[in-house]
PyMOL CGO cylinders between C-alpha atoms (Angstrom):
from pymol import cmd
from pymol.cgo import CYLINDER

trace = [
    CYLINDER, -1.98, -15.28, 16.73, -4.74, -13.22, 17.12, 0.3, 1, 1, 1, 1, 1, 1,
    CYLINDER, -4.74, -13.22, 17.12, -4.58, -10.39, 19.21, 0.3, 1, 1, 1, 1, 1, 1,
    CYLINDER, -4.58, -10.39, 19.21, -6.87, -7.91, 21.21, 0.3, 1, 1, 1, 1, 1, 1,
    CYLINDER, -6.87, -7.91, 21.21, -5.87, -4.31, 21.76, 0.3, 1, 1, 1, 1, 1, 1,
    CYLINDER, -5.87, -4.31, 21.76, -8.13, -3.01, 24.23, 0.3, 1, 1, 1, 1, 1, 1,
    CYLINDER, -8.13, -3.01, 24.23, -8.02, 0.69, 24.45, 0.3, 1, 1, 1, 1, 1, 1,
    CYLINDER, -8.02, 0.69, 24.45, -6.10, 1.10, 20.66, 0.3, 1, 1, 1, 1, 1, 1,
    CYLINDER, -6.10, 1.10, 20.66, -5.64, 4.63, 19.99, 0.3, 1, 1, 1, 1, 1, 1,
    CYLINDER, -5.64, 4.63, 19.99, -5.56, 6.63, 16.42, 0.3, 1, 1, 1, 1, 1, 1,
    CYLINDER, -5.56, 6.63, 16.42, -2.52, 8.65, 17.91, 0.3, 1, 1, 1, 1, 1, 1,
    CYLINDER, -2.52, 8.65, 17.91, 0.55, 7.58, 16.64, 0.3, 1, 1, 1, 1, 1, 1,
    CYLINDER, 0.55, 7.58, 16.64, 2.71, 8.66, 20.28, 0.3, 1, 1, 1, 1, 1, 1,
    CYLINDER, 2.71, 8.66, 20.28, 0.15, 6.41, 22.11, 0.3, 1, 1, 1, 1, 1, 1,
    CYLINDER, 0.15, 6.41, 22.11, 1.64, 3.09, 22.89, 0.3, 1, 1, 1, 1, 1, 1,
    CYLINDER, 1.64, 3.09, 22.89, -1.20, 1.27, 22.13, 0.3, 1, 1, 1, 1, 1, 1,
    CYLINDER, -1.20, 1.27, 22.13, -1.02, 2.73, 18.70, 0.3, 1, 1, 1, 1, 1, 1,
    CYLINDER, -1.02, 2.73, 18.70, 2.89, 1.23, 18.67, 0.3, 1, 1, 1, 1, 1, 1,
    CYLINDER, 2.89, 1.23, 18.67, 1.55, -2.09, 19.81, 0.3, 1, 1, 1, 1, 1, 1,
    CYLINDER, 1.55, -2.09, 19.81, -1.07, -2.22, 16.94, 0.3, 1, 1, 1, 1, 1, 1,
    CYLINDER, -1.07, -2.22, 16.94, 1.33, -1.32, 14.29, 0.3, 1, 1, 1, 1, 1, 1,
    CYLINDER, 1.33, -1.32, 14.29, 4.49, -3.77, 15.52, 0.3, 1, 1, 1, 1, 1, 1,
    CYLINDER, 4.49, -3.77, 15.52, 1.89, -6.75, 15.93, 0.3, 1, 1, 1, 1, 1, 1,
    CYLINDER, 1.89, -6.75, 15.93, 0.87, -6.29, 12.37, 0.3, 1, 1, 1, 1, 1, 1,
    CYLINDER, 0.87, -6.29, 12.37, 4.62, -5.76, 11.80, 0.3, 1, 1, 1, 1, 1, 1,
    CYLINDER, 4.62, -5.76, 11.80, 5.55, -9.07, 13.20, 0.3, 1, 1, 1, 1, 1, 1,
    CYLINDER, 5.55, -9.07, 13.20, 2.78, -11.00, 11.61, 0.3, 1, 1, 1, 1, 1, 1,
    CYLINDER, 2.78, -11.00, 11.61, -0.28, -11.02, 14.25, 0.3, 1, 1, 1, 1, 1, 1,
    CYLINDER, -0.28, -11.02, 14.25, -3.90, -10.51, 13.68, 0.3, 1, 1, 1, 1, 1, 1,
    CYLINDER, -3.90, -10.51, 13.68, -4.75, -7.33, 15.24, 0.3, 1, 1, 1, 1, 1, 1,
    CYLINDER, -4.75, -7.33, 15.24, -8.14, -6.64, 16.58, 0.3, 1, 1, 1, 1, 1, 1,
    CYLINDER, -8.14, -6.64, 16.58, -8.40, -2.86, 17.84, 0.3, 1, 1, 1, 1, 1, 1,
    CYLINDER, -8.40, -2.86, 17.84, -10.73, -2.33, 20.56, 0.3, 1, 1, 1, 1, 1, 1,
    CYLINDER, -10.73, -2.33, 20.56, -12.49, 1.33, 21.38, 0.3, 1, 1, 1, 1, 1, 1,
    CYLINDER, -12.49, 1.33, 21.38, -15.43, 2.16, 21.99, 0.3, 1, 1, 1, 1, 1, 1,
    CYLINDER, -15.43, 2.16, 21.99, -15.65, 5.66, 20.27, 0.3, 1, 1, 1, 1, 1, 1,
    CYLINDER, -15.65, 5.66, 20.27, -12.82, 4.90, 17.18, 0.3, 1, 1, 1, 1, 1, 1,
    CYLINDER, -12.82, 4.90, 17.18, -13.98, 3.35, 13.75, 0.3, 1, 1, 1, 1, 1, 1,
    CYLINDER, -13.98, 3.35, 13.75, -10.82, 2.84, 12.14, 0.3, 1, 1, 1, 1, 1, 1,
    CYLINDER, -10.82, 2.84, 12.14, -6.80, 3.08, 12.54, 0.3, 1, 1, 1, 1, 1, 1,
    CYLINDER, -6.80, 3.08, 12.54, -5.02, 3.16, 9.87, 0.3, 1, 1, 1, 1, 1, 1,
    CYLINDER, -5.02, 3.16, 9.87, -7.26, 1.37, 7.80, 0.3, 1, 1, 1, 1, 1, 1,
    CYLINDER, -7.26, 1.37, 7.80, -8.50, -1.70, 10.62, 0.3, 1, 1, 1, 1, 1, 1,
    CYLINDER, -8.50, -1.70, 10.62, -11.59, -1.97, 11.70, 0.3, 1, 1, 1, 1, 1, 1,
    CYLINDER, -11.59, -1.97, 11.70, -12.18, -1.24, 15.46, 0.3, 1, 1, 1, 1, 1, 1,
    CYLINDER, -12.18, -1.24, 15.46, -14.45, -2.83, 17.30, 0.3, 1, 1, 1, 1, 1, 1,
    CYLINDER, -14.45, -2.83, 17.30, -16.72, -1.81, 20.39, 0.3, 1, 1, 1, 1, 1, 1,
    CYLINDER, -16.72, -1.81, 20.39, -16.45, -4.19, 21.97, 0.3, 1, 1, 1, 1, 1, 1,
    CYLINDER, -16.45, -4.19, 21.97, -14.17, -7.58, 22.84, 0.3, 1, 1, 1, 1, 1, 1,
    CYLINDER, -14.17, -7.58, 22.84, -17.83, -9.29, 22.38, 0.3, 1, 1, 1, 1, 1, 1,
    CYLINDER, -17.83, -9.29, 22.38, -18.08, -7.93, 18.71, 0.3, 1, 1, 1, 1, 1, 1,
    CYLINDER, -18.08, -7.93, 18.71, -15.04, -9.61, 17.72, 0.3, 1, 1, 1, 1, 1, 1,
    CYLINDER, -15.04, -9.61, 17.72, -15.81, -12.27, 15.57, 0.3, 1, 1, 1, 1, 1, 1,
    CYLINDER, -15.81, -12.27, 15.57, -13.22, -14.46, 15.78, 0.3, 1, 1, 1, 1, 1, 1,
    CYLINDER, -13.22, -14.46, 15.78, -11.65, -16.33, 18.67, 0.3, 1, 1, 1, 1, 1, 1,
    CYLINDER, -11.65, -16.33, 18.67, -8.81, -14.50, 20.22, 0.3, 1, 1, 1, 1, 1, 1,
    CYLINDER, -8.81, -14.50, 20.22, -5.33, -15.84, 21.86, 0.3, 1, 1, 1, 1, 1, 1,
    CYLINDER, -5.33, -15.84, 21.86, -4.64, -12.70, 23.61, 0.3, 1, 1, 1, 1, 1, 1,
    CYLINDER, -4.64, -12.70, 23.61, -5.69, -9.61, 24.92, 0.3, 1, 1, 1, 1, 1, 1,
    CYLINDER, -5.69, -9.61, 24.92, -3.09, -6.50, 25.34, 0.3, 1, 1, 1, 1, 1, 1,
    CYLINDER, -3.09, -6.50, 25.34, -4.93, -4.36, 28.04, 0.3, 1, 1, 1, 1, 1, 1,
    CYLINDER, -4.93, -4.36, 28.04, -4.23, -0.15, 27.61, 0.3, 1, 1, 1, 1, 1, 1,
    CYLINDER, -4.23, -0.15, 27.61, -7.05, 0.83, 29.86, 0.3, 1, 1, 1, 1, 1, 1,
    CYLINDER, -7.05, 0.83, 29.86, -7.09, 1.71, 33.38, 0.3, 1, 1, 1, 1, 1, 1,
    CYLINDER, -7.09, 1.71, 33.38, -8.36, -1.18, 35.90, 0.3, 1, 1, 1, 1, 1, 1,
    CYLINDER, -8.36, -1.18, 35.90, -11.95, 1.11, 36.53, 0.3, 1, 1, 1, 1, 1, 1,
    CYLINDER, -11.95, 1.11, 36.53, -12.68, 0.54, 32.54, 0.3, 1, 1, 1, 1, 1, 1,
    CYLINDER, -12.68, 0.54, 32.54, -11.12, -3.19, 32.81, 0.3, 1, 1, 1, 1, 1, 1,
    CYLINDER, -11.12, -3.19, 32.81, -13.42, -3.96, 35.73, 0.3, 1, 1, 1, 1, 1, 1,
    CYLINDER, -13.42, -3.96, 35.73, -16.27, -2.91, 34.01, 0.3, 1, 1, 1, 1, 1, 1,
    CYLINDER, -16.27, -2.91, 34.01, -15.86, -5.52, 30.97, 0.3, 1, 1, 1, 1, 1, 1,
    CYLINDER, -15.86, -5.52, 30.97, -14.34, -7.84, 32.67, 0.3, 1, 1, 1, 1, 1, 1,
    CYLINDER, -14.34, -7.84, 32.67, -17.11, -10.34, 31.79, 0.3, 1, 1, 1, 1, 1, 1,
    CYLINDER, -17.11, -10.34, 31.79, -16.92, -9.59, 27.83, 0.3, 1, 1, 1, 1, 1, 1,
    CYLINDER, -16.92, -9.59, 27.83, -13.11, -9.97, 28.24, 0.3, 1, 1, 1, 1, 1, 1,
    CYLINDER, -13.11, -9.97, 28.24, -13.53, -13.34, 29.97, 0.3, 1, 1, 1, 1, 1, 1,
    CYLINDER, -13.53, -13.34, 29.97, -16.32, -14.37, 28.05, 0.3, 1, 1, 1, 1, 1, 1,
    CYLINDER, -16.32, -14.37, 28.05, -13.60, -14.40, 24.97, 0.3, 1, 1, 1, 1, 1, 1,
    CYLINDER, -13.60, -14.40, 24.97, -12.06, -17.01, 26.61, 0.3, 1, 1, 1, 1, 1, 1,
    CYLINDER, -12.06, -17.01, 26.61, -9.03, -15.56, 25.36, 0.3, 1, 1, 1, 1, 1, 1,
    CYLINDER, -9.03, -15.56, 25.36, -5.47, -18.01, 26.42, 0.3, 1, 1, 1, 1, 1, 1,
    CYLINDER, -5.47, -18.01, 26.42, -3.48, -14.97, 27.96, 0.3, 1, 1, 1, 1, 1, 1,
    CYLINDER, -3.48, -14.97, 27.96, -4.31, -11.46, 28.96, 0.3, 1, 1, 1, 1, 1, 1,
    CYLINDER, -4.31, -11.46, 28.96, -1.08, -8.92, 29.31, 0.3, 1, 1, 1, 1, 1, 1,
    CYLINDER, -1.08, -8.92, 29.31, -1.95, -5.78, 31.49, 0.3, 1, 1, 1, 1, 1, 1,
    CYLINDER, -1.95, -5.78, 31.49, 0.89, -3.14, 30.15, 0.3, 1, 1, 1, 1, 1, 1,
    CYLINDER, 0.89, -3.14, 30.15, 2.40, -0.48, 32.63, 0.3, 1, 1, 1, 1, 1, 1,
    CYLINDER, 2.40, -0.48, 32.63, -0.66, 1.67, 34.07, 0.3, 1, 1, 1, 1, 1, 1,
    CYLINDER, -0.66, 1.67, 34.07, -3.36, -1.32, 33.32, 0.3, 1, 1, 1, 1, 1, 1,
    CYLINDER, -3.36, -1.32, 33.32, -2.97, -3.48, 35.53, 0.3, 1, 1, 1, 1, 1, 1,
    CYLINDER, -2.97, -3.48, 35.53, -5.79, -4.60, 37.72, 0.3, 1, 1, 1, 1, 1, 1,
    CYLINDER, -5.79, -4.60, 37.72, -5.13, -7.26, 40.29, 0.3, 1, 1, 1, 1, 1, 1,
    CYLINDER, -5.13, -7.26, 40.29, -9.24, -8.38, 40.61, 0.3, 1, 1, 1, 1, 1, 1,
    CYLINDER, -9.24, -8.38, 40.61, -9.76, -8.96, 36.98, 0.3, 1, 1, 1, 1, 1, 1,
    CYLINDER, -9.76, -8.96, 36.98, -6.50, -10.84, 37.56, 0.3, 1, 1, 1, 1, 1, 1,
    CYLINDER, -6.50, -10.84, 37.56, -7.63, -12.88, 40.04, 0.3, 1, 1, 1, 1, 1, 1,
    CYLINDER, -7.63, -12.88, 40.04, -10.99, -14.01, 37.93, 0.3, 1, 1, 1, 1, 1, 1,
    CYLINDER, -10.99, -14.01, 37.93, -8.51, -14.46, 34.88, 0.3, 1, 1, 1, 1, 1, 1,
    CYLINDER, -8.51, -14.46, 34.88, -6.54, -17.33, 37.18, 0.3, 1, 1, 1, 1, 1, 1,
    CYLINDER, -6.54, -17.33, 37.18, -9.41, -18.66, 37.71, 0.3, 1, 1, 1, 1, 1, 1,
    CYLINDER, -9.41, -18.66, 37.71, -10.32, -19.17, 34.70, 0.3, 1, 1, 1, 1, 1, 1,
    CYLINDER, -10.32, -19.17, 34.70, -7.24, -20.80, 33.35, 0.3, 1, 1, 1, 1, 1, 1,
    CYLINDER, -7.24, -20.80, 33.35, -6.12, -17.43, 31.69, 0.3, 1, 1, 1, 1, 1, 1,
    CYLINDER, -6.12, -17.43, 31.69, -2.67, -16.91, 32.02, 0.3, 1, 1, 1, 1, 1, 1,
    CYLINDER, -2.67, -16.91, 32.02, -1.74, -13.73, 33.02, 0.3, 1, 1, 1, 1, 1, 1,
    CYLINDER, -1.74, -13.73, 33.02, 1.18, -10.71, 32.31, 0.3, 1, 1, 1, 1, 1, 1,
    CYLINDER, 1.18, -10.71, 32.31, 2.19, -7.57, 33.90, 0.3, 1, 1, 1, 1, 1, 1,
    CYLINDER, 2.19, -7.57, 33.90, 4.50, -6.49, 31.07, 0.3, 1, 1, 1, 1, 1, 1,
    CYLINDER, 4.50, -6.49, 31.07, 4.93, -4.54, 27.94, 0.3, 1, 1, 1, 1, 1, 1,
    CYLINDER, 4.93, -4.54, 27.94, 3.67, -5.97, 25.03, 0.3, 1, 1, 1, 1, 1, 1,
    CYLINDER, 3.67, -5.97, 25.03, 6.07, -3.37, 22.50, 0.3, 1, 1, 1, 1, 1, 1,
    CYLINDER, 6.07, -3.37, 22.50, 8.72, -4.79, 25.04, 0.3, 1, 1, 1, 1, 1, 1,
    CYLINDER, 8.72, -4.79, 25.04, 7.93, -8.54, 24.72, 0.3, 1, 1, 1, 1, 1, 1,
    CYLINDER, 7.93, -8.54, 24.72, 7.63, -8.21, 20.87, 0.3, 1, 1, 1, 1, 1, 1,
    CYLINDER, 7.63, -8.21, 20.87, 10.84, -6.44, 20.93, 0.3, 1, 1, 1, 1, 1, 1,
    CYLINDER, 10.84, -6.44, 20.93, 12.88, -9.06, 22.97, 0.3, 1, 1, 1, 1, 1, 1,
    CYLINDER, 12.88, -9.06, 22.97, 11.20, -11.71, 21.00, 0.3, 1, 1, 1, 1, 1, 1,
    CYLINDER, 11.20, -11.71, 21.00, 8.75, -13.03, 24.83, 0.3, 1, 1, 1, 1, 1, 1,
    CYLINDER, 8.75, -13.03, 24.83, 5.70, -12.31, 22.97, 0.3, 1, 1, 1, 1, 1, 1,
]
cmd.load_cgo(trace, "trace")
């Protein structure tokens, strides 16, 4: 499955770092997203969800709904299947035009849902 991490970090006590390295772990193609980072841990990062080159299944949000909102149309223009908004990413318009869309949407953890095998 291939996987967006929006808001990856390089710091290792970030979650978003955790998520990067147990979807690798478990077999998922990882796509970092940041805007200022280059690499992590040897993975390209990307921009942008628009720079991504290949077609994505699902985006793991780590950014607060203000950021979200603002690329909201590069997120949806992914067409990506599912979007999970972890704890403190949630953001109930982007939601709403997700639904719309035919996106399914998650308010969960994404280290949880790998972890309990709901990912």
């Amino acid at each position: 499955m291939n996987v967006a991490v929006i808001g990856a970090s390089d710091k290792p006590e970030r979650f978003s770092y955790q998520a990067l390295a147990l979807l690798k772990q478990k077999g998922h193609k990882v796509f970092p997203v940041h805007q200022r980072l280059k690499t992590i841990e040897g993975m390209a990062v990307y921009p942008s969800i628009k720079d991504i080159p290949e077609a994505i299944d699902t985006v793991s949000m780590y950014v607060a709904a203000d950021i979200s909102t603002g690329i909201a149309a590069d997120i949806l223009g992914k067409k990506p299947k599912r979007i999970i908004f972890n704890p403190g990413a949630e953001n109930p318009d982007l939601e709403q035009k997700a639904l719309a869309q035919g996106v399914i949407t998650i308010n969960d953890c994404t280290l949880v849902m790998l972890r309990t095998s709901t990912f």
